[in-house]
N, C-alpha and C positions, 0 to 999 in steps of 0.2 A: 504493500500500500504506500503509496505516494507519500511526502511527508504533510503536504495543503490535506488530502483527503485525512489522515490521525487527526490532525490541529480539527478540522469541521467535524468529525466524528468525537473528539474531546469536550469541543460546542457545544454539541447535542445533547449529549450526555450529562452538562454541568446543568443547562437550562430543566432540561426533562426533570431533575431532583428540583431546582429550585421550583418548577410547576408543583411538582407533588408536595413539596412543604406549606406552600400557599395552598393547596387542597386540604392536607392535613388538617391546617388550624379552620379552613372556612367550615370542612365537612366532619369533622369527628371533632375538633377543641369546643367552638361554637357551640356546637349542638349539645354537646354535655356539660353545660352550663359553665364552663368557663370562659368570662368575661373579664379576668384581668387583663389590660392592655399590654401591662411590662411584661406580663407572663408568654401570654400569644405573638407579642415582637420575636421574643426569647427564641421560642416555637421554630417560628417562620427564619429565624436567622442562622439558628445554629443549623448544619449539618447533620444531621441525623446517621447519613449513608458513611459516614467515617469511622463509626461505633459501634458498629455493625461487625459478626464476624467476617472474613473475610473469605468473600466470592457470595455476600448473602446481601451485596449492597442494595437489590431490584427490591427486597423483602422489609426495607428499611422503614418505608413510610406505608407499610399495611397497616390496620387496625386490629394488633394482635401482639401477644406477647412473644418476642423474640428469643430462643434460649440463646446462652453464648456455650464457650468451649470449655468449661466447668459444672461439674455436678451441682444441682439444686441453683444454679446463677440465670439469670434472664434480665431481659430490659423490658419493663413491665411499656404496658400499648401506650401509644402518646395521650389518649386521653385520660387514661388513668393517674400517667405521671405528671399531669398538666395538672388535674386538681390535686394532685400530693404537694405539688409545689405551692400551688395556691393556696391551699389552706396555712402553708408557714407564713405567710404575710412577709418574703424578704425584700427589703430592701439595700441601697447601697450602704454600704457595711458593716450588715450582718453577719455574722459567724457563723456558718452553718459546718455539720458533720455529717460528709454522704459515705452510708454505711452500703456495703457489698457494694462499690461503684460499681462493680466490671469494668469495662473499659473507658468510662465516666463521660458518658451522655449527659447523666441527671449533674455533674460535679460543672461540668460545660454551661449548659441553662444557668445553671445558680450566679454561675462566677458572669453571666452575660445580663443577668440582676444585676449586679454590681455586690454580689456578694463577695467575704472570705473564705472560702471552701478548703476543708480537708476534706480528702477522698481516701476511704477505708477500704483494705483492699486485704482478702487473707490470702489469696490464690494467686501464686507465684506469675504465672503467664499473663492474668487478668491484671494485675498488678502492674508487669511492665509496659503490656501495650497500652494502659493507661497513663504512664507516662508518657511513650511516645505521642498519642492522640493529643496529649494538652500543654506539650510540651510549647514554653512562648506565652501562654496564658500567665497574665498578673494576678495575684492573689488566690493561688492555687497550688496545696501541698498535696501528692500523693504519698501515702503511707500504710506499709503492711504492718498485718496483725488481727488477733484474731476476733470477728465481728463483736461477738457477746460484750467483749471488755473495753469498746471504744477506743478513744484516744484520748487518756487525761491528760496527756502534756501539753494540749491544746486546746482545751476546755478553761469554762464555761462555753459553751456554745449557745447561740441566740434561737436556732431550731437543727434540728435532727431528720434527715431521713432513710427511710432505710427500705430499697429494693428490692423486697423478697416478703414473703408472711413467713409469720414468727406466731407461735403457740404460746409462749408464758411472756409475763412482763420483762421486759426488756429495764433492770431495774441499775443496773450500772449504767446505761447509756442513759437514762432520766436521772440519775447523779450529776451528768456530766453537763444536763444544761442549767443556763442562767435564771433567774428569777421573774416570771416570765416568758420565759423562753418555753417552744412548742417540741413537740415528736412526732410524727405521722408515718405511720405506716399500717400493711397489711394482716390484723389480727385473726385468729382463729383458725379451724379445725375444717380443713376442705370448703365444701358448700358453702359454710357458718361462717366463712371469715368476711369481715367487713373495713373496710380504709378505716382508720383510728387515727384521735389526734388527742395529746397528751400536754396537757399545759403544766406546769409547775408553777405553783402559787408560797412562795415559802418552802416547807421542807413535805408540804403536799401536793399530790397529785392529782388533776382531774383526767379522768377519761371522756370523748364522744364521740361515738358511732356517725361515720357522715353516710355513707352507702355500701353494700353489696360488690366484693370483690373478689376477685381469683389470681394469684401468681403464686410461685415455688417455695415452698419453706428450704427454709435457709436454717442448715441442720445445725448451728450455732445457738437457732431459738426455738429447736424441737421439744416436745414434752417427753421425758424420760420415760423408758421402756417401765409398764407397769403403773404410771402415773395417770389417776383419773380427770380427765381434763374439766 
């Protein structure tokens, strides 16, 4: 192939994702009530198809949970991770902890808030290529280690999220935030689990249920073999 015809086929290619990220936020963000503005800029600006395992870039902008190259790891569907985000209310510089990045999609959106993102990462490969993806991004640390136990060295954090459902409280990472400061994520037992948002008021915690959801436990926050849920 000619070197004009790659460069026009390169063209194509860039615009064709940037279509599908403007369909994204108009046909799946939109419609599942999410109406922050800074959230849906975020949306529509960031890359999605970079995050993506790789040779799965076409699959980047469906409406569907993506797994990556790690057991129990996926990048939960864009409308779901749209209102996880939105429910943390971030703004420019807030402190957020994106727990099981993978290759930090969600760490990406945050830090295009104008947020301060750690990105937690226990899985070696997921881990690096998430370096590589955000590599040049300001205000953006990646760091391994293992999910349950957060990152105290960078804590308080102003919200928490975390990429996967989790069965028991997640009671070191609600340590780890600020006064005021939120948690959201994926709670419960298969069918039963529902998006959760966790506020800390003092040295209590509120729970509430916002809606009906389905992604991978994240065997970090599974209930012990024997244990009645």
């Amino acid at each position: 192939m000619r070197a004009a015809d790659q460069r026009r086929g390169k063209t194509t290619s860039m615009l064709d994702y940037a279509q599908a990220r403007r369909l994204m936020v108009d046909c799946q963000l939109r419609t599942f009530d999410v109406n922050d503005i800074a959230v849906l800029d975020a949306f529509e600006d960031v890359p999605r198809e970079r995050f993506v395992p790789p040779g799965r870039e076409d699959f980047a902008y469906s409406d569907q949970t993506l797994r990556l190259d790690a057991h129990s790891r996926a990048m939960p569907a864009p409308m779901l991770l749209a209102r996880m985000i939105q429910s943390l209310t971030v703004l420019p510089g807030t402190r957020v902890l994106d727990v099981a990045a993978g290759y930090g999609y969600g760490t990406a959106l945050l830090q295009r808030l104008g947020a301060q993102v750690t990105a937690l990462e226990s899985d070696a490969g997921l881990c690096a290529g998430a370096r590589e993806r955000l590599a040049g991004l300001t205000g953006v640390a990646v760091v391994s280690g293992p999910l349950d136990a957060g990152n105290p060295a960078s804590a308080p954090y102003d919200a928490i999220l975390i990429n996967g459902r989790i069965e028991v409280r997640p009671q070191a990472l609600l340590d780890q935030l600020a006064d005021g400061g939120r948690l959201v994520c994926v709670m419960g037992r298969d069918r039963a689990a529902k998006t959760t948002v966790f506020v800390r008021a003092g040295d209590a915690f509120g729970a509430r249920p916002l809606f009906d959801a389905s992604l991978p436990l994240l065997d970090a926050f599974a209930v012990e073999a024997g244990f009645a849920f």
